[in-house]
N, C-alpha and C positions, 0 to 999 in steps of 0.2 A: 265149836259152833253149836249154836242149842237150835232144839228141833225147829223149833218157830221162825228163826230166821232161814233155816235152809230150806222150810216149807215158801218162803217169802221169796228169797232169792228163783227155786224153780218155777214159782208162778211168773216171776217175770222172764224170765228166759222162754217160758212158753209164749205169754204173751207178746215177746218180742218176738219170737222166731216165726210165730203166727202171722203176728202184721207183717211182718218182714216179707213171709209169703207171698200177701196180699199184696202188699207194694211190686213185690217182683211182677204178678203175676198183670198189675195195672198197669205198671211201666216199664218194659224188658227196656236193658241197654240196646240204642238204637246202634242199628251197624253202620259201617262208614261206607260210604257211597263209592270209594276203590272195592271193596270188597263183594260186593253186590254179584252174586252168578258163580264164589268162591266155591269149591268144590268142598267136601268136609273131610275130607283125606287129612291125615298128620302131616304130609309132606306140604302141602300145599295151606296149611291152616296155619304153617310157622313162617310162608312168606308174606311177606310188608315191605310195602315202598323205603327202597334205603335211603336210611337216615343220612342228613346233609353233614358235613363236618362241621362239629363247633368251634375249631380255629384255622387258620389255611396252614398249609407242610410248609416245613421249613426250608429255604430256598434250595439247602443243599438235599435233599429229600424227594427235589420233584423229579419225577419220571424222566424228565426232557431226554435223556441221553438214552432212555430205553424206547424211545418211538424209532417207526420205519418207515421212512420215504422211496418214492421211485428215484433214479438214477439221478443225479443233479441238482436235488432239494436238499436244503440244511434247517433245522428248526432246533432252535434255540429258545431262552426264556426270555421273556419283555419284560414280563413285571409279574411280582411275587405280592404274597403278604395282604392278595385282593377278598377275604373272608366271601364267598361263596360267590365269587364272579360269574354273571348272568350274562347278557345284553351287552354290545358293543355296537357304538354309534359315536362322530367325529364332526365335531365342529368346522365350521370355515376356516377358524384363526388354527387349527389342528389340535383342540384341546380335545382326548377320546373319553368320552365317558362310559361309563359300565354298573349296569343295575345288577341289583341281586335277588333275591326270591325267601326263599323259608328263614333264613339265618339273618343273612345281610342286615333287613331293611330300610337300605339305605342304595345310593346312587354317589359311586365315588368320581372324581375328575384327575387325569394324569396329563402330561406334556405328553407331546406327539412324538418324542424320543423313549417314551416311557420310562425314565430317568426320575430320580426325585422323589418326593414323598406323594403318595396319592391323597388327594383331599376330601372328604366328604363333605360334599354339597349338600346330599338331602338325607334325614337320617328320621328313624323311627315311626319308619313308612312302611306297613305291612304290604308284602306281594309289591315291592316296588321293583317291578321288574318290567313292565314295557316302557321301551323308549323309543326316540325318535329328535334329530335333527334336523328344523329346516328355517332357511334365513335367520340366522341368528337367537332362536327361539328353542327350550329347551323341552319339549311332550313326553311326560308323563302319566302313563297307564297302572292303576292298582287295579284289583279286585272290585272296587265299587266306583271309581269315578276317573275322570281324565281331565288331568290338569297342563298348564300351558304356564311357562318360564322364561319371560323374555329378556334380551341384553343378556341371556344367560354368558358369553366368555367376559361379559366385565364385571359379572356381578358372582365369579366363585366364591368369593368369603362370603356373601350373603344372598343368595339369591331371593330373599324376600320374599312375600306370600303371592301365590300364585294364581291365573286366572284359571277357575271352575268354568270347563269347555262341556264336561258331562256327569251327572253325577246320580245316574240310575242304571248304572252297571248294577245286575244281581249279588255280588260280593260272593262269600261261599268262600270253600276251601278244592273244593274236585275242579278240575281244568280252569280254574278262576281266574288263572293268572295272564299276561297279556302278552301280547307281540304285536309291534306298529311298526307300520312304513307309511310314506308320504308317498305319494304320486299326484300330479297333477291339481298341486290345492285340495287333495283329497286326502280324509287322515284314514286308514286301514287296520282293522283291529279285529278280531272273534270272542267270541261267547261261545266255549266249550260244553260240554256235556256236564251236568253236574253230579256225574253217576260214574260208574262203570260201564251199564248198559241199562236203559232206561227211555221212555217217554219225552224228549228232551226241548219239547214245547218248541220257544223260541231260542231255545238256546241250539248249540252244535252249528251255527252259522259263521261265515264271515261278511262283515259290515265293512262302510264304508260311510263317513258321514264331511261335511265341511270342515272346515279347520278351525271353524267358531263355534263347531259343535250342533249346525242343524243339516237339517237334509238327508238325514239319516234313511240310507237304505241297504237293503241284501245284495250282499253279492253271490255267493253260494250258501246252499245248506247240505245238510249232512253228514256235517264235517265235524265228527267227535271231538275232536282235540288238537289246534293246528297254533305250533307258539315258533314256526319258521313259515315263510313266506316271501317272497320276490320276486322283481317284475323283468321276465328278458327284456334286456336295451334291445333285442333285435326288432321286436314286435310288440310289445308292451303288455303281454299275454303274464297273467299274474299265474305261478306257480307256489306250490306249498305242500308241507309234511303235513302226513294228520297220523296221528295214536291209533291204533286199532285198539279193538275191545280186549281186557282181557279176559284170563279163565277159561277159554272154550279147550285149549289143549296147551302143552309147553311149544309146539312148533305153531299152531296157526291163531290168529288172522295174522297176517303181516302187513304193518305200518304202509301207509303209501306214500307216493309222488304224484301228487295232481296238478291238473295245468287248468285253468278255468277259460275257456274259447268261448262264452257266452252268456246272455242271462237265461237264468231260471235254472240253473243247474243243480242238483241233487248225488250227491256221491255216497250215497249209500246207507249211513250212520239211521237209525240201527237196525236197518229193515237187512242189509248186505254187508257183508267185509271184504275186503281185501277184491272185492268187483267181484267174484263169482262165488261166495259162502252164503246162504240164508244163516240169517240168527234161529238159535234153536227156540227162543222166547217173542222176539216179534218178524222173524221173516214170511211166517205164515201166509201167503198168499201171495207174496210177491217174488215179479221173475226177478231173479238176482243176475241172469244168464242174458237177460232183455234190455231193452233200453230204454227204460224207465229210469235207472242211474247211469252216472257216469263214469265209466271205468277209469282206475287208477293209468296212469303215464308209467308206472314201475312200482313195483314192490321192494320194500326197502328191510325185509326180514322181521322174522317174529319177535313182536314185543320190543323191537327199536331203541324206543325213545328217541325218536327221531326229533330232533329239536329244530337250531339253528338253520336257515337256506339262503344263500347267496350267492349273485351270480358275479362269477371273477370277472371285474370289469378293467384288469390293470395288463401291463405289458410286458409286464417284468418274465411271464413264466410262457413257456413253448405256448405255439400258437396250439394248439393244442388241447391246452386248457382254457383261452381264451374265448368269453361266452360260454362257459362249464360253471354248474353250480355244483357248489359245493355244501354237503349236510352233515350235520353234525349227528352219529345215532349213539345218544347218552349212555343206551347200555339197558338191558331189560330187568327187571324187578323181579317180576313173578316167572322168572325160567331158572331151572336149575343150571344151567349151564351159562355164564355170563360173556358178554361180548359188546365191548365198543367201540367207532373207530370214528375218522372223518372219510368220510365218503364223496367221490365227488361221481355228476351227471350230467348226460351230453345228451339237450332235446333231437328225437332221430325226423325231427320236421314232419312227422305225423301225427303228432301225438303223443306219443310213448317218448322214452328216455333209455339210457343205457347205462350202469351204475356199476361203478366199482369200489374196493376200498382203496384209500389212500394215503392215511397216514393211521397205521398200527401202534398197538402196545401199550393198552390203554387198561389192559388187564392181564394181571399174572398170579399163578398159582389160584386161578376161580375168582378172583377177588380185585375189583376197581383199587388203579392206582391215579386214576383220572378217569376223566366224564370230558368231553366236549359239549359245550352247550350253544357258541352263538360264533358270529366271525365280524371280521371288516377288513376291509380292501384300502390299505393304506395308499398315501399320493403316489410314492416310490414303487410299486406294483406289487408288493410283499403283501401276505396274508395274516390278519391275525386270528388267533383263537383262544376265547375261553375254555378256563375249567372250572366250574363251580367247585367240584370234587375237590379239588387240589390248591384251590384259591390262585388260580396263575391265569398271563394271559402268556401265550406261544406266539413266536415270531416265525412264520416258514418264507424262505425264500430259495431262488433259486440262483444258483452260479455253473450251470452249465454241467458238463461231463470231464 
């Protein structure tokens, strides 16, 4: 190499390493809005949200025979091969459908025996994971807007283009994703936090708007991140999971169970956690101890992922669990120690709730072999359960002692 070009070559090497500088120095890589409050510790700089599977186990693979039930429950497989099974929701004619989330994007349809080939009805649908069924109409929730599918059980080969019910969802990727329920001609959904912990405007609420997409109002706020919710048959008092923040420690805030008795309510997000924590960043000033928020009905343990909530409406299982909801807690991210189970709870008529675990073994040797994400209360009284994780849905039922 002759000197003039190597003099050439280091000119630009500086010159590049120079601007290079300059570019860093004008636009740092922006950090992700999960990460937001991360501590800079090595141990805690190598955790990240787990990654989804890119194919579902293979049937003979799935955990099923390594869960634990109380005395008299049996859980078996329903259906395999569901690539990142999300959301479970059942038509009149009993067709179940099931949305997915990061991988999926798409909403498959199955027979009500769970037999068969499952079909996908809607595909290449980012964050298609809120649903909902009511009178023959199929509600769909993404990240930006809420679409309506009607004669949705006679039209699974084609369900045709849909009617745009709302379409000024924020979109985003942190809590963006949805959960709906119907009550009363009223469709139910939240706008999460878009952060970890942050300023969260109009967002970290739950809405409630018509089924034609106006009349849009609050139902509660403060509610960082809530993708399970449902309404007691006994009294129609709307209950739900919400995410607590992470990074403040590996044991605290712990996820909650709230019950909404009212309007105007505020549960905390991100002034308090878990009902009696100030945030270290915006609790400043506020009683977390007072009642100015609304304290959680139960704490559902650190870092959760408390997903999926419904209330057992069937007959099949001991009266016992009859009006018990049941939660699905996905399993926590940012905790070295991993843990996830279905959970069920029994409101104690005051307010509060009593929770225990219910269906184990959802993790072994440190490490997810399934995730529970959502449920549904079949005709027959039997329970079903997703696992995103594992791509399966779980059939539990009960045959006595």
């Amino acid at each position: 190499m002759s000197k003039s070009m190597f003099r050439t070559l280091c000119a630009t090497a500086l010159i590049a390493g120079v601007a290079g500088g300059a570019l860093a120095q004008q636009k740092p890589e922006e950090e992700p809005g999960w990460a937001k409050g991360r501590p800079k510790t090595d141990q805690a700089m190598r955790m990240a949200p787990v990654p989804a599977f890119p194919i579902p186990t293979a049937v003979d693979q799935l955990p099923t025979k390594k869960f634990k039930l109380p005395p008299g429950f049996k859980v078996e497989t329903w259906a395999s091969g569901l690539l990142d099974a999300r959301g479970l929701r059942q038509s009149d004619k009993g067709t179940v459908f099931v949305s997915t989330l990061f991988v999926g994007n798409k909403v498959y349809a199955l027979p009500a025996d769970g037999k068969g080939q499952a079909k996908t009805i809607i595909d290449q649908t980012p964050f298609a994971t809120g649903i909902a069924y009511h009178k023959g109409s199929l509600y769909l929730a993404t990240n930006t807007k809420i679409v309506r599918y009607d004669n949705i059980d006679d039209k699974l080969d084609n369900p045709g283009t849909p009617t745009v019910l709302y379409d000024k969802l924020p979109g985003g990727t942190d809590h963006s994703w949805k959960f709906l329920r119907i009550r009363d001609e009223k469709l139910y959904f939240a706008i999460g936090a878009p952060c970890n912990i942050c300023d969260p405007g109009d967002y970290a609420k739950i809405y409630r708007m018509n089924l034609d997409g106006t009349g849009m109002e609050t139902v509660a706020a403060g509610v960082r991140n809530t993708v399970g919710f449902d309404f007691n048959p006994k009294n129609g008092q709307l209950w739900f999971t919400d995410n607590g923040r992470d990074w403040m420690s590996e044991d605290i805030p712990n996820d909650e169970l709230n019950v909404v008795t009212g309007p105007g309510q505020h549960f905390g997000y991100p002034f308090c956690h878990q009902g009696n924590i100030s945030d270290p960043e915006f609790g400043w000033g506020k009683d977390c101890a007072g009642k100015e928020f609304t304290k959680p009905a139960a704490l559902l343990g650190a870092h959760a992922g408390a997903l999926g909530m419904t209330f057992y409406t069937g007959k099949a299982f001991p009266a016992k669990y009859q009006g018990a909801m049941f939660i699905a807690r996905h399993g926590p991210w940012n905790r070295t120690t991993k843990y996830a189970d279905v959970a069920v709870a029994w409101p104690d008529g005051k307010g509060g709730a009593k929770v225990e675990p219910f269906m184990t073994g959802f993790v072994e040797n440190n490490a997810y072999i399934g995730r529970p994400a959502d449920f549904l209360v079949m005709k027959d009284g039997s329970l079903l359960v997703s696992d995103d994780h594992a791509g399966a849905i779980y059939r539990i039922s009960y045959g006595g002692k």
